[in-house]
C-alpha positions, -999 to 999 in steps of 0.1 A, spaced: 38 522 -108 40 526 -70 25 495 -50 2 521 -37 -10 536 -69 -46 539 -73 -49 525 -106 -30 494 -92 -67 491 -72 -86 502 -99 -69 474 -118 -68 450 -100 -109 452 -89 -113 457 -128 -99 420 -133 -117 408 -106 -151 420 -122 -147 399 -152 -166 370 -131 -196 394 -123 -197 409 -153 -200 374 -169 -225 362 -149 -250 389 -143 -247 406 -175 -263 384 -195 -291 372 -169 -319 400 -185 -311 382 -218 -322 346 -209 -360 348 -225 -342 364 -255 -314 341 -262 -339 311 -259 -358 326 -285 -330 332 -306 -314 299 -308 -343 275 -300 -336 263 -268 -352 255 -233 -347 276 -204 -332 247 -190 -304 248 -217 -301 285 -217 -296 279 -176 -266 253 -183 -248 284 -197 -240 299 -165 -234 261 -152 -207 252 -178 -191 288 -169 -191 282 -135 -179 244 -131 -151 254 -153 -140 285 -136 -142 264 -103 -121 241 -122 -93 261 -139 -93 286 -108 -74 258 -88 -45 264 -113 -42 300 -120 -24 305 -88 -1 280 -93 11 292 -132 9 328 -113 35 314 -89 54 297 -115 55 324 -145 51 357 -125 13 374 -121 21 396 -151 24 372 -174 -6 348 -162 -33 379 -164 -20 391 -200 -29 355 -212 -59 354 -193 -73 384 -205 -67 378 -240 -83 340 -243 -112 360 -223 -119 383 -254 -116 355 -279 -138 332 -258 -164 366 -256 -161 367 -293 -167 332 -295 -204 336 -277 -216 365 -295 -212 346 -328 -223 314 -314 -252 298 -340 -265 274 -318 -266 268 -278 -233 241 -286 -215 266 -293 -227 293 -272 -220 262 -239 -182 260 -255 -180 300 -256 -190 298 -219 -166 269 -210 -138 293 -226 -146 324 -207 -153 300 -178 -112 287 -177 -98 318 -177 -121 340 -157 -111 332 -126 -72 343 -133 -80 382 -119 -98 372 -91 -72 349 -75 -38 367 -91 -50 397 -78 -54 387 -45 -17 374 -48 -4 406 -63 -21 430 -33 -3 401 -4 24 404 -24 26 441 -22 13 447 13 19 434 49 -13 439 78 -37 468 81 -24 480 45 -34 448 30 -65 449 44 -70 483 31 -62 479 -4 -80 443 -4 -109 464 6 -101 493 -15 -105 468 -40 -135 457 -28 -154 484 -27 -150 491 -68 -154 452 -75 -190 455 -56 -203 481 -84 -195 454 -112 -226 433 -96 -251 463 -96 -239 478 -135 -237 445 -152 -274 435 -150 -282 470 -156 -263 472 -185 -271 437 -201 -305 447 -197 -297 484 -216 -276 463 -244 -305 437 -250 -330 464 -260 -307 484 -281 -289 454 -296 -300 417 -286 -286 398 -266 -250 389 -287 -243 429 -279 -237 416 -247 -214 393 -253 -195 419 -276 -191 446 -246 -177 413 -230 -153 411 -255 -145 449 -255 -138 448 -219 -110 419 -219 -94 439 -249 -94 468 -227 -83 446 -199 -54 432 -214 -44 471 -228 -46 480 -192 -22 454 -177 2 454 -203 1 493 -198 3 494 -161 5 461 -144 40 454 -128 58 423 -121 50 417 -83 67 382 -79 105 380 -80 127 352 -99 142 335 -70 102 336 -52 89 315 -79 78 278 -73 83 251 -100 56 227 -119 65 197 -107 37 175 -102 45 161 -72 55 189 -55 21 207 -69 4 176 -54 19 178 -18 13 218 -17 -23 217 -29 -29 186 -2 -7 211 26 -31 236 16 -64 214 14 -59 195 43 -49 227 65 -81 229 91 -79 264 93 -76 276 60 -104 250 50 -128 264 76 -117 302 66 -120 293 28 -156 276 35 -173 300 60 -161 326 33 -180 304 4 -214 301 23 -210 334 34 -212 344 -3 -237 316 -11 -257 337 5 -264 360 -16 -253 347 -47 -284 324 -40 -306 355 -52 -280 363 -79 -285 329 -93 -323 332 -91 -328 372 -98 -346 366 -133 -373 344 -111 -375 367 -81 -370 399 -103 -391 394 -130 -418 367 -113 -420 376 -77 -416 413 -75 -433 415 -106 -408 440 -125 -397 432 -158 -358 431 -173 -351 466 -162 -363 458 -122 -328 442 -119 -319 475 -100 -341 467 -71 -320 437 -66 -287 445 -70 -280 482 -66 -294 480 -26 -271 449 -23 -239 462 -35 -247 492 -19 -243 476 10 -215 455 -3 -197 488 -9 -205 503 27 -192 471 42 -161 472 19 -155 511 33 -159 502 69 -135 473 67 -109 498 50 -111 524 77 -112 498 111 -81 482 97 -50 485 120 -81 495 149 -94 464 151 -78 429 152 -93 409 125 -113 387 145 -134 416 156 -144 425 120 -152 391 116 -177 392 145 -193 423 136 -197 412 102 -212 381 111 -237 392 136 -246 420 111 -255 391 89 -273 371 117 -294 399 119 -303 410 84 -309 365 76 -338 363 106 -351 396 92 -353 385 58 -368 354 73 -389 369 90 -405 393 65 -407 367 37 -433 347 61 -457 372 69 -452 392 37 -463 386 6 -434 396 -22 -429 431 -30 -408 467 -27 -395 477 -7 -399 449 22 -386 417 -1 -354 443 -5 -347 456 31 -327 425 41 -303 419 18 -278 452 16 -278 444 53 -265 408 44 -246 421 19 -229 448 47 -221 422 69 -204 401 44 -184 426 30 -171 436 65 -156 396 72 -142 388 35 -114 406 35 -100 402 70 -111 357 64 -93 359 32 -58 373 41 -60 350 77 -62 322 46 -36 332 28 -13 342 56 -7 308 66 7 299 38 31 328 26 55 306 -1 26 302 -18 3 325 -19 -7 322 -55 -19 285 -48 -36 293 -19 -54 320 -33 -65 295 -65 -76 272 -33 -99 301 -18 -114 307 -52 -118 267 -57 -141 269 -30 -159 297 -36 -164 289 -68 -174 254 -59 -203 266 -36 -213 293 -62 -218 264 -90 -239 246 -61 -262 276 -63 -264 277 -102 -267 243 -106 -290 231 -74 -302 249 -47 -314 283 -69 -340 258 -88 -346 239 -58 -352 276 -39 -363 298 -64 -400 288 -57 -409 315 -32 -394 343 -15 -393 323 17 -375 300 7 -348 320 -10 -344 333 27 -346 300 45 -314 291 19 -296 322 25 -302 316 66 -294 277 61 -262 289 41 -246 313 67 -258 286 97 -235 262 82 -207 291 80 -212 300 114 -206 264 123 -175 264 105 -163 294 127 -171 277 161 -153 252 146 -121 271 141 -121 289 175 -121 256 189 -93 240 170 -73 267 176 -79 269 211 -66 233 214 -37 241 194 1 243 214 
């Protein structure tokens, strides 16, 4: 398959998917499966906690085996455990099981996100890697709006294990699909040995790099943004706007609508403008849609469409950075790209369990204070930023 092959993208944003897809599928379902196996919403919460803490976990490593055994071979195992684990869930008897299923799905989950990455720097130098990273972009961004949509569609027709059975179908499909048209994007002599101390001293080169920790962060609370409502849709769906389980469209098809536009623009500005310009427009495009959505949530009560107006601008904005912050991170490190990639997704998984785990329950209380974390969030990324100008203005 040509590098340039559009089914390489389609791909390669399918694998990505598998994170959305497993978190905001099964959102719609939570009253349901608490029901069904006797267990608090508390519990039915830690799900998406144990998924999360161990894809932040085992995401630090899929870069490295990727740079070790080629990406090929990393995404055909990935996929497959994926289907089993997916299995595993929609037979799970009790919530036990149903937390192990999740910890499963949860280790390999993260391998398409960060392999892919590798596979499109790999294949692509400048503005064409920045198009096809947003190329990609813009198809991942539907997986966020479809997946609640369809959970909710499976859990009337089915319950809520017919969720976790599409799950199952997908990484089936997924692994057909890359051992169909995935190629081999990482040469013999490129690949990096296991050894645990050299592992150790490129993970601390990587970690301890200012730069790429100041990209990889303001890229994480970028995100955190938004995943903040992600994290707490079934409260501000179902509770504040007052919609039931198929309102999840109000929430997510405005915001990856936006995600999408973003995703576009950055595609068609690339080789126009120097990255650093997207990067400003996409953060003052945020700026402005985080004081709105302040804004309206204090002298509003909750409701459509005014609780909604904000966030595809957020979601815009954020779109229009990511992809031009993630290849400045992985650029400086271009012998390993895999690892540094498994570093970017550390971090953004890291922030994103945050949000599961802390601040969504913490913030999930009012509309206004959803905002005031999403604001709080991208304040600390825009610290980060200032940060980075300066330490590279004081660089020789």
């Amino acid at each position: 398959m040509p590098p340039s092959h559009p089914m390489l993208a389609f791909l390669i944003a399918a694998l990505s998917a598998i994170g959305p897809f497993s978190i905001d599928a099964y959102l719609p379902a939570f009253p349901a499966m608490a029901g069904s196996l006797g267990a608090s919403q508390l519990e039915i919460q830690q799900t998406l906690t144990a998924y999360l803490v161990a894809f932040a976990c085992m995401v630090l490593w899929h870069g490295a085996l990727a740079d070790r055994y080629g990406r090929r071979s990393v995404l055909l195992v990935s996929t497959a455990v994926f289907a089993l684990s997916s299995a595993l869930c929609a037979c799970a008897p009790s919530v036990e099981w149903l937390w192990a299923g999740r910890v499963l799905q949860g280790l390999c989950g993260g391998a398409g996100m960060v392999v892919g990455r590798a596979v499109i720097r790999d294949l692509h130098e400048g503005a064409q890697a920045q198009q096809q990273m947003s190329r990609v972009m813009v198809i991942f961004a539907v997986a966020p709006a479809v997946a609640p949509l369809l959970g909710a569609s499976m859990l009337e027709l089915g319950g809520w294990r017919a969720i976790f059975v599409f799950l199952t179908a997908f990484g089936a499909a997924l692994f057909a699909l890359c051992w169909r048209y995935l190629p081999e994007t990482l040469a013999q002599d490129a690949r990096q040995p296991l050894h645990p101390v050299g592992l150790l001293r490129a993970y601390l080169a990587v970690l301890t790099n200012p730069a790429f920790m100041l990209l990889g962060v303001a890229v994480s609370l970028n995100f955190g943004g938004f995943f903040l409502y992600v994290m707490s849709a079934p409260v501000f769906v179902m509770t504040h706007l007052g919609l039931g389980t198929g309102g999840f469209g109000w929430l997510f098809v405005p915001a990856v609508g936006g995600m999408m536009l973003g995703s576009m623009l950055s595609g068609r500005i690339a080789g126009r403008w120097p990255p650093q310009r997207a990067v400003a427009v996409g953060f003052a495009t945020m700026i402005g849609a985080a004081i709105l959505n302040v804004s309206l949530a204090a002298m509003l009560p909750p409701g459509l469409p005014w609780s909604m107006l904000a966030i595809p601008m957020y979601t815009l904005g954020m779109a229009l950075a990511m992809p031009s912050m993630s290849l400045m991170g992985l650029d400086l490190f271009p012998e390993r790209r895999g690892l540094a990639s498994s570093c970017q997704g550390f971090l953004q998984m890291g922030m994103n369990s945050i949000a599961a785990g802390a601040l969504a329950p913490v913030l999930w209380g009012s509309t206004l204070t959803l905002a005031l974390g999403m604001a709080g969030l991208l304040s600390i990324s825009l610290i980060a930023m200032q940060v980075l100008d300066g330490w590279s203005a004081r660089r020789p």
